[in-house]
C-alpha positions as CSV (number, residue, x, y, z in Angstrom):
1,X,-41.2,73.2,-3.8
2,X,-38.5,74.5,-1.2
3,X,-35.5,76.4,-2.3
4,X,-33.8,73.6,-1.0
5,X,-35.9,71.2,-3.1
6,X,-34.9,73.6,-5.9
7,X,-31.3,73.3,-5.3
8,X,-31.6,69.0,-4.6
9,X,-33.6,69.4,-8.6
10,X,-30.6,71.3,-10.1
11,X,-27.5,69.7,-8.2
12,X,-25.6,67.5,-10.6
13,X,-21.8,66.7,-11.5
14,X,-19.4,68.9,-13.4
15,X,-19.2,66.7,-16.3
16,X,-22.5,66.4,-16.6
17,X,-23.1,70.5,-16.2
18,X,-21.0,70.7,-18.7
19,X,-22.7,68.7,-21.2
20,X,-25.3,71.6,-21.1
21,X,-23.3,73.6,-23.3
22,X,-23.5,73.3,-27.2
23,X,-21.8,73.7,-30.1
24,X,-20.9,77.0,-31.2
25,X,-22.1,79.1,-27.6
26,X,-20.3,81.5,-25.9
27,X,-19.4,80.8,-22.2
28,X,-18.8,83.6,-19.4
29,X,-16.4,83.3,-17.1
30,X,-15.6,85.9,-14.4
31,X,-12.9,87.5,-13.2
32,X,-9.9,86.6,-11.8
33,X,-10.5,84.1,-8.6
34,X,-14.3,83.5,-9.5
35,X,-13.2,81.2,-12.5
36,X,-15.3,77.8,-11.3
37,X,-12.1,75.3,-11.5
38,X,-14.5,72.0,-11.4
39,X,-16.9,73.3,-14.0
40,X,-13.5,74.5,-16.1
41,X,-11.5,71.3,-16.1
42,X,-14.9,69.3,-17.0
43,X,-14.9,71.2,-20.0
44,X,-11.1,71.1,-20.4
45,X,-11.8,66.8,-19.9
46,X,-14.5,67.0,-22.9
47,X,-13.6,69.9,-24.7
48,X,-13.0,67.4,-27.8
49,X,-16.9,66.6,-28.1
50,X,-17.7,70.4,-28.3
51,X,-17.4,72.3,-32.1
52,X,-16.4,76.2,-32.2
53,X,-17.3,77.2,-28.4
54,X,-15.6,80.3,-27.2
55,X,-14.5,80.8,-23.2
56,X,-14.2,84.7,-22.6
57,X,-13.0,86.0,-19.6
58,X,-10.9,88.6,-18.1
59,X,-7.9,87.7,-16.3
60,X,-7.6,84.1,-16.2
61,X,-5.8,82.7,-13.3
62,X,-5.2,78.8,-14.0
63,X,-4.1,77.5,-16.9
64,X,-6.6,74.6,-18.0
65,X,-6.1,72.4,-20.5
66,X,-8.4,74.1,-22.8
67,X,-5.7,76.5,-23.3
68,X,-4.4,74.6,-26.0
69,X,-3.8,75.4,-29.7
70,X,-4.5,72.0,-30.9
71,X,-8.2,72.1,-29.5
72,X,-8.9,75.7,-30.5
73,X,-11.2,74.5,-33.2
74,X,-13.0,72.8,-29.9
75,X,-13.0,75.1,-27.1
76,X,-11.4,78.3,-28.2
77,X,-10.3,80.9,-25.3
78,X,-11.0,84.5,-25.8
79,X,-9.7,86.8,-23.9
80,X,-11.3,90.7,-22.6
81,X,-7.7,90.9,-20.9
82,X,-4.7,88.7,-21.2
83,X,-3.6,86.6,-17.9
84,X,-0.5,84.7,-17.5
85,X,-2.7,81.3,-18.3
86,X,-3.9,83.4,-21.9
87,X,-0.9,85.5,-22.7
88,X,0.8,83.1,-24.8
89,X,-1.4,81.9,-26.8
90,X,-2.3,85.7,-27.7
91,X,0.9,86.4,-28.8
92,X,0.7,83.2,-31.0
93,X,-1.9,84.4,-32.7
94,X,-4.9,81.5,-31.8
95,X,-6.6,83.1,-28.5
96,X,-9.0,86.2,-29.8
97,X,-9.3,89.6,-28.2
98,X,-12.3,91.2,-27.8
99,X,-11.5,95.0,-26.9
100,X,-13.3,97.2,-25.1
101,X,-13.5,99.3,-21.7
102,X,-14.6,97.2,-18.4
103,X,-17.5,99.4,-17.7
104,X,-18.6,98.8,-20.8
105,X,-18.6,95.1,-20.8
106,X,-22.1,94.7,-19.7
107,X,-23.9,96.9,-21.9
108,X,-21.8,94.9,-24.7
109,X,-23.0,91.9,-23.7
110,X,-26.8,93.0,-22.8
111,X,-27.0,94.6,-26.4
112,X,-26.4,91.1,-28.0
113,X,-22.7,92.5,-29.1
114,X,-20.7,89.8,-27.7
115,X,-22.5,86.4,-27.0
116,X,-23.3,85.3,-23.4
117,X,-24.8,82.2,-24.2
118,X,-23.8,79.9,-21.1
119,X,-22.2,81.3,-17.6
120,X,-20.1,79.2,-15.6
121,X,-18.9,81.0,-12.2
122,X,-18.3,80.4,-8.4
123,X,-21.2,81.3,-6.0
124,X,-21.3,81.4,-2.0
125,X,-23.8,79.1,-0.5
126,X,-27.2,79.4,-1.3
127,X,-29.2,81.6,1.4
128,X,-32.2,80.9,3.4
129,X,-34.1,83.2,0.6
130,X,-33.0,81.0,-2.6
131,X,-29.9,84.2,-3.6
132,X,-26.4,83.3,-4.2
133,X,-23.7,86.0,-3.7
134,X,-21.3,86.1,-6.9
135,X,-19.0,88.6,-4.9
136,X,-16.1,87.6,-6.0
137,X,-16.3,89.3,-9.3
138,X,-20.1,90.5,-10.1
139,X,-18.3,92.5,-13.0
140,X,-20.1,91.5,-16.4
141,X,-21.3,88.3,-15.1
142,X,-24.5,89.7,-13.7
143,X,-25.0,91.3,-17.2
144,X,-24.4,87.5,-18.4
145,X,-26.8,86.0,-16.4
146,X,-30.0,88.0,-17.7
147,X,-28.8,86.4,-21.3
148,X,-27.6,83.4,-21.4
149,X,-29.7,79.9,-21.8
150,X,-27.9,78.5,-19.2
151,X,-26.0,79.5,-15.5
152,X,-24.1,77.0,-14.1
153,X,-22.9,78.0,-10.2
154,X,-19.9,75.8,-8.6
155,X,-20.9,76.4,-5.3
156,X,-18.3,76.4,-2.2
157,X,-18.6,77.3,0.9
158,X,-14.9,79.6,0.8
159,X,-16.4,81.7,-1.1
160,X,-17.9,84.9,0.3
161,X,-21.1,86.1,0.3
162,X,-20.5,89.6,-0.4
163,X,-23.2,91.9,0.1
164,X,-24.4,94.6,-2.7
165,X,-25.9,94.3,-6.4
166,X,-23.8,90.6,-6.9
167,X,-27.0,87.9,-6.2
168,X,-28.2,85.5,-8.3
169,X,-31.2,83.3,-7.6
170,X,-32.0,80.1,-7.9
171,X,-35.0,80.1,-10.4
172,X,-32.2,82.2,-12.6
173,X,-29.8,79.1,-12.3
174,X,-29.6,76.1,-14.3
175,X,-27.2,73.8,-12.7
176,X,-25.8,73.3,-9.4
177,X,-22.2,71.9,-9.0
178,X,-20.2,71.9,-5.5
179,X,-16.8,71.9,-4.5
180,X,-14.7,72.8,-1.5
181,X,-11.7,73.6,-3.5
182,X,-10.0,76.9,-1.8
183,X,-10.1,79.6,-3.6
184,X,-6.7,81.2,-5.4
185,X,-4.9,83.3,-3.1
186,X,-2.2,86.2,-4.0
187,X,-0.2,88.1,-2.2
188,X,1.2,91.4,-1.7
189,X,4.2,91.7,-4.5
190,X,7.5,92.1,-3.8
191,X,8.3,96.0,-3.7
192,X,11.9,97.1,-4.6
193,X,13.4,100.7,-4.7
194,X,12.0,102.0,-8.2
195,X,8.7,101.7,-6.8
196,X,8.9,102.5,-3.9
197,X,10.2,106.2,-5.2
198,X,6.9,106.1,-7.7
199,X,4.8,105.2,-4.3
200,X,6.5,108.2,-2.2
201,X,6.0,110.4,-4.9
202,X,2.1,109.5,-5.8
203,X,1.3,109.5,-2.0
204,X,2.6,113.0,-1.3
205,X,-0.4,114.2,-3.5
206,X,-2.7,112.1,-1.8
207,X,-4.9,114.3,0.2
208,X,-6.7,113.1,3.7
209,X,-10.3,112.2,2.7
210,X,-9.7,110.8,-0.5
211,X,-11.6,108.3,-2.6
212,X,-8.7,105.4,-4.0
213,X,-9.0,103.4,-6.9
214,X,-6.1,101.1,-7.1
215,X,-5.1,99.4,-10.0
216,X,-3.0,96.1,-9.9
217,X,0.6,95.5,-9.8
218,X,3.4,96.1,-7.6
219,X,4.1,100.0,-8.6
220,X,0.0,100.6,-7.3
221,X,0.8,98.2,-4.0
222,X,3.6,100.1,-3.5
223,X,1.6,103.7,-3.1
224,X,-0.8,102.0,-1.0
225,X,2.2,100.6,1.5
226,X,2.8,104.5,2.0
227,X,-0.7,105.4,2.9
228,X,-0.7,104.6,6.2
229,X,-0.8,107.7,7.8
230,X,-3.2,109.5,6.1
231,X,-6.8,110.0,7.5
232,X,-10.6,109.4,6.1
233,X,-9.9,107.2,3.2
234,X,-12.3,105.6,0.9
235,X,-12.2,103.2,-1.6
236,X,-14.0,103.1,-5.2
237,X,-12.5,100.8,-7.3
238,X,-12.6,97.9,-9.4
239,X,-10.0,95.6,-7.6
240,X,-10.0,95.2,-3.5
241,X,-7.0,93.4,-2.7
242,X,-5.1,92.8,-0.1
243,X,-3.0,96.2,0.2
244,X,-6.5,97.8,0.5
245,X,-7.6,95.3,3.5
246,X,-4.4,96.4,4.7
247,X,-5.5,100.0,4.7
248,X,-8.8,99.2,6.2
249,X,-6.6,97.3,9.5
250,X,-4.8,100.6,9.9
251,X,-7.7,102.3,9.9
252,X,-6.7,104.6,7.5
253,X,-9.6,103.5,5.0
254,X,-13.1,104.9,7.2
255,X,-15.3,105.8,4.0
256,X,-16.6,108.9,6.0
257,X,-15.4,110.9,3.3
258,X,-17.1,109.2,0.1
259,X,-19.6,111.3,-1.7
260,X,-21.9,108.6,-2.9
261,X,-21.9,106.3,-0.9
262,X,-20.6,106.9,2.2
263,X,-19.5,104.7,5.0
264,X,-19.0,102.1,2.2
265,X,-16.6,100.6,-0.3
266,X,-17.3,99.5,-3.5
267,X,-15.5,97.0,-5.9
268,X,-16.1,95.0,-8.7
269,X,-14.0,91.8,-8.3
270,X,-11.8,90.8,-5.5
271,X,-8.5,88.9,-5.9
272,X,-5.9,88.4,-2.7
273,X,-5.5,86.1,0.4
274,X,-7.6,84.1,2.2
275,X,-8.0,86.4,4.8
276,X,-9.3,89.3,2.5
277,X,-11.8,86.5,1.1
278,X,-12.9,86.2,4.8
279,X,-12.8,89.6,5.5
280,X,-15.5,90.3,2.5
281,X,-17.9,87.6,4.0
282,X,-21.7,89.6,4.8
283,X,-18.7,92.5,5.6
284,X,-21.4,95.4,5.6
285,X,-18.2,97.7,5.3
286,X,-18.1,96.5,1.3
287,X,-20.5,96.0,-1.3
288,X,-19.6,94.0,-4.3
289,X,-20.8,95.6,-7.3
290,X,-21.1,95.1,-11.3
291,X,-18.3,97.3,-13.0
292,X,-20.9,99.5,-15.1
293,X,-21.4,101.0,-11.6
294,X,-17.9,100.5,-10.5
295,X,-16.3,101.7,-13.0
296,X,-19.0,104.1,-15.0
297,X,-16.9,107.4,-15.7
298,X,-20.1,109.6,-14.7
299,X,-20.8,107.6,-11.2
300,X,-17.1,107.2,-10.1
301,X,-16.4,110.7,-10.9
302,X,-18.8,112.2,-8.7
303,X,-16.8,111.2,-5.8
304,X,-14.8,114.1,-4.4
305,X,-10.9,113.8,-4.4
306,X,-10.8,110.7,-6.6
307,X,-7.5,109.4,-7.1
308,X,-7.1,106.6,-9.9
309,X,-3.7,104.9,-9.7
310,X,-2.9,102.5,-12.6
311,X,0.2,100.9,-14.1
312,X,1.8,101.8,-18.3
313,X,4.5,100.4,-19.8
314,X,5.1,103.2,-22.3
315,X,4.5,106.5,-23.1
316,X,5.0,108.9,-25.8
317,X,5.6,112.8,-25.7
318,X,2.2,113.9,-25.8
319,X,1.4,111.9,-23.1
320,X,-0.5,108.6,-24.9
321,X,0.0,105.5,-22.9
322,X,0.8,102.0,-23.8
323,X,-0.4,99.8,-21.0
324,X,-1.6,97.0,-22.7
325,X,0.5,95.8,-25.9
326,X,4.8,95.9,-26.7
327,X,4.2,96.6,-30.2
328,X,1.5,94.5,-31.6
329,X,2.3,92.2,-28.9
330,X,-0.5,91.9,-26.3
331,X,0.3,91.7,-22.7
332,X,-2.9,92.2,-20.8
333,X,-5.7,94.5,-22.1
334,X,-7.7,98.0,-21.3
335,X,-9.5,97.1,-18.4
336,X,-10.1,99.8,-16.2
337,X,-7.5,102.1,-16.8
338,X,-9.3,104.4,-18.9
339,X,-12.5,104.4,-17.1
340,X,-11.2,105.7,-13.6
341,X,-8.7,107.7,-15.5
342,X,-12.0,110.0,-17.1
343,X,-13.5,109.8,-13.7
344,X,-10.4,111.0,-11.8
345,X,-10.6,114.3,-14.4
346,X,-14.3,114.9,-13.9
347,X,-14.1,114.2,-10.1
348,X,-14.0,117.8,-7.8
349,X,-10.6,117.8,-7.1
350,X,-9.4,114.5,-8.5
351,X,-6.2,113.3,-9.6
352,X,-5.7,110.5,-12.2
353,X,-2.2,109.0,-12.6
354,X,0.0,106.7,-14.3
355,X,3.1,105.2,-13.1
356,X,5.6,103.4,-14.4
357,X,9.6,102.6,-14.1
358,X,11.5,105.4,-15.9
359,X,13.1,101.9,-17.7
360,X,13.0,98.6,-19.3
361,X,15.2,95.4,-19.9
362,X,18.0,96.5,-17.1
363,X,17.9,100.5,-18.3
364,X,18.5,99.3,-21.5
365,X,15.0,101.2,-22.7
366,X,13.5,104.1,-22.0
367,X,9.3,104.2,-21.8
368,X,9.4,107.3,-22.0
369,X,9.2,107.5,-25.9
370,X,9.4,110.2,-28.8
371,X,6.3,107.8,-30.2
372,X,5.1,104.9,-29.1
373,X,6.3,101.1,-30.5
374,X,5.0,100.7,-33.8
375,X,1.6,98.8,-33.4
376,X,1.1,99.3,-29.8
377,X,-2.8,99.7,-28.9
378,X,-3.2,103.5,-26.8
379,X,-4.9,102.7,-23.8
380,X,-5.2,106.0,-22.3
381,X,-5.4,108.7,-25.2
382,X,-3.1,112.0,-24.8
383,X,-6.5,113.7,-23.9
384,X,-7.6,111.6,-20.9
385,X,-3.9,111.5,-19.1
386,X,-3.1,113.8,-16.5
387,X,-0.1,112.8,-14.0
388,X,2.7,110.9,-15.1
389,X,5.0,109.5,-12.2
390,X,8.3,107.3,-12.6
391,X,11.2,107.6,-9.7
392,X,12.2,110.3,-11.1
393,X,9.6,112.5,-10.7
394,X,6.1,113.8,-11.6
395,X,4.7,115.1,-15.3
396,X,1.3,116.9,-14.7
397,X,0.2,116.8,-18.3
398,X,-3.6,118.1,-18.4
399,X,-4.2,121.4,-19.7
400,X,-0.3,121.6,-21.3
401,X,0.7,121.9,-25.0
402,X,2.6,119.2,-26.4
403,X,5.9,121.2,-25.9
404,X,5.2,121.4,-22.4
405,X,4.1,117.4,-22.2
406,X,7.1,116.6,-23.9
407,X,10.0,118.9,-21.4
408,X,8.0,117.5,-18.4
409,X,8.0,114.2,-19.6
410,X,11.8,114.1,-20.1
411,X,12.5,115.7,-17.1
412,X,11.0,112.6,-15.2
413,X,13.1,110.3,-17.9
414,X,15.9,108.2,-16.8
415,X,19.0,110.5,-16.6
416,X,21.1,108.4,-19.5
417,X,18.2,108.9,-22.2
418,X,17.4,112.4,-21.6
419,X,19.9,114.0,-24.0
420,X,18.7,111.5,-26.7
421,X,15.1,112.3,-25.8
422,X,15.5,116.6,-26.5
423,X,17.1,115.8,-29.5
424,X,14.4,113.4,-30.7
425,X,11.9,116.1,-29.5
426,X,13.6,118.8,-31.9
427,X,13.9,116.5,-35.3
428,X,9.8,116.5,-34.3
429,X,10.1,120.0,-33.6
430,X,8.5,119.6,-30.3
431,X,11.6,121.6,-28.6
């Protein structure tokens, strides 16, 4: 038979895709905008016939309707890291977590640690060699794909065919479903004053010929909007988004630089506009990778000059950081953070930092902390931190004692909580 004879054998409806799955498995979904929303809201339509299957994913964007405590005992979400769609019901108590770091994710799932026993993802178009490119986010879905019983692609044509270690082919593939549903777009945040101080303050340290790993949120977009006149970028990250295509216009991002793999970027799961979707299509400027090579401490870090920019929402005066919890409260999860944070300190001449508003609630809190909320989860430990950057200034941390972590740290607190902070410090005798 033809590949295309193949595909004709395996092409079939979403409902009926679904009904591949059975009671009690364990489906992988990817990242972000490679969630397959036919194949989803089949199984949101019967998730009533199903018995104790579990959806795990990282970063959900829409909110099916198998988000839904009543059905839990059905089809039960369960989250690597908490989207907007899966942030609620976490905090309710009746979506799981499953912790662990990104780059880790696949070796989880190929040592039988976490189940992987259906996949459900978008694909490109097939090729005229029988491959589909899962570039939108090859992350741990690849890793899923050598397990599971069965892979069901939702094929559309909007969706890139990235280039790199993302194919999957057809003999690997158990049902083919199509759509032409465009893909989820987002754009740039809005970027106010607070970060744009944390942005001006990151990209003075930002040497010409760097290697960038940007995190996501407004505080890392808002470093990357002051980039623009720097020379020889290059990008190693997990996330390509739209402030790095903007990067690449300006010609600031040229990859020359990169130690690896140069002439090259490399990501693990895209999530922006329409035009960075287009911009990835056969691009041989990017390759799409899984994140245990993204995001591997060892292979990251043996870029020169890699900076690692990601977002906290507390931290405490030896430096731990609180970027994924309020308390026992979840708000997203590890992901990346600490990865690219160990690779930034092994990296020749790296920088690793972690940025943040000096506030909270209108200045009503500081994040800057004498301890952290009781029952937050650490997500970068005291040991793996280095810079620490709000608009108020930087903390280098690495290498200090904790007295020393603690008088930078309150230097760069917001001015009204500092008095409050030194005598906290003293009553711990850190002062």
């Amino acid at each position: 038979m033809t590949f295309t004879q193949i595909y004709q054998s395996k092409r079939m409806s979403a409902g009926d895709a679904v009904r591949l799955v059975r009671n009690g498995d364990t489906i992988i979904v990817p990242t972000g905008a490679a969630e397959p929303a036919r194949l989803l809201s089949a199984l949101s339509e019967q998730r009533r016939d199903f018995h104790g299957v579990r959806v795990s994913q990282i970063l959900p964007i829409k909110k099916f309707d198998y988000f839904d405590p009543e059905t839990a005992g059905n089809v039960r979400p369960a989250a690597y890291f908490f989207g907007g769609p899966s942030r609620p019901g976490g905090q309710a108590g009746w979506i799981d977590y499953v912790p662990g770091h990104f780059s880790e994710l696949p070796k989880i799932i190929k040592d039988g640690l976490t189940p992987a026993d259906v996949v459900f993802s978008l694909a490109s178009t097939m090729d005229e060699e029988g491959y589909f490119s899962l570039g939108l986010a090859p992350d741990y879905t690849l890793a899923a794909v050598s397990k599971a019983r069965v892979v069901a692609l939702e094929v559309n044509p909007h969706v890139p065919y990235s280039l790199g270690a993302c194919r999957v082919h057809i003999s690997q593939v158990g049902a083919l479903v199509e759509s032409e549903d465009e893909l989820p777009a987002v754009g740039l945040p809005a970027i106010g004053a607070v970060q744009e101080a944390i942005g001006k303050y990151v990209a003075e340290m930002i040497p010409d010929g760097a290697t960038l790993q940007i995190g996501y949120g407004g505080i890392p977009d808002a470093v990357v909007m002051q980039l623009t006149h720097k020379r020889d970028l290059g990008i190693h990250t997990e996330m390509i988004g739209d402030g790095i295509l903007t990067l690449v216009e300006a010609g600031v991002v040229t990859n020359r630089k990169i130690t690896t793999h140069p002439g090259k970027m490399y990501a693990t799961f895209a999530l922006g506009s329409k035009k960075l979707y287009q911009f990835m299509h056969r691009n041989p400027m990017l390759e799409m990778h899984p994140v245990d090579i993204t995001n591997d401490p060892c292979l990251a870090g043996r870029n020169d000059q890699l900076i690692s920019i990601n977002a906290t929402m507390q931290v405490d005066f030896v430096g731990q950081c609180g970027s994924e919890t309020l308390g026992s409260a979840p708000i997203s999860g590890t992901g990346g953070q600490t990865d690219f944070a160990r690779a930034a300190n092994r990296s020749s001449g790296g920088k690793s930092f972690i940025v943040m508003p000096s506030t909270a609630k209108n200045d009503t809190i500081s994040r800057i902390m004498p301890t952290l909320t009781p029952g937050t989860h650490i997500s970068t430990s005291k040991n793996d931190v280095n810079y620490v950057v709000t608009e108020y200034g930087v903390a280098q941390l690495r290498g200090k004692s904790a007295f020393q972590r603690t008088q930078a740290l309150i230097n760069i607190a917001h001015p009204k909580f500092r008095d409050e902070l030194r005598e906290a410090a003293r009553k711990m005798r850190l002062m």
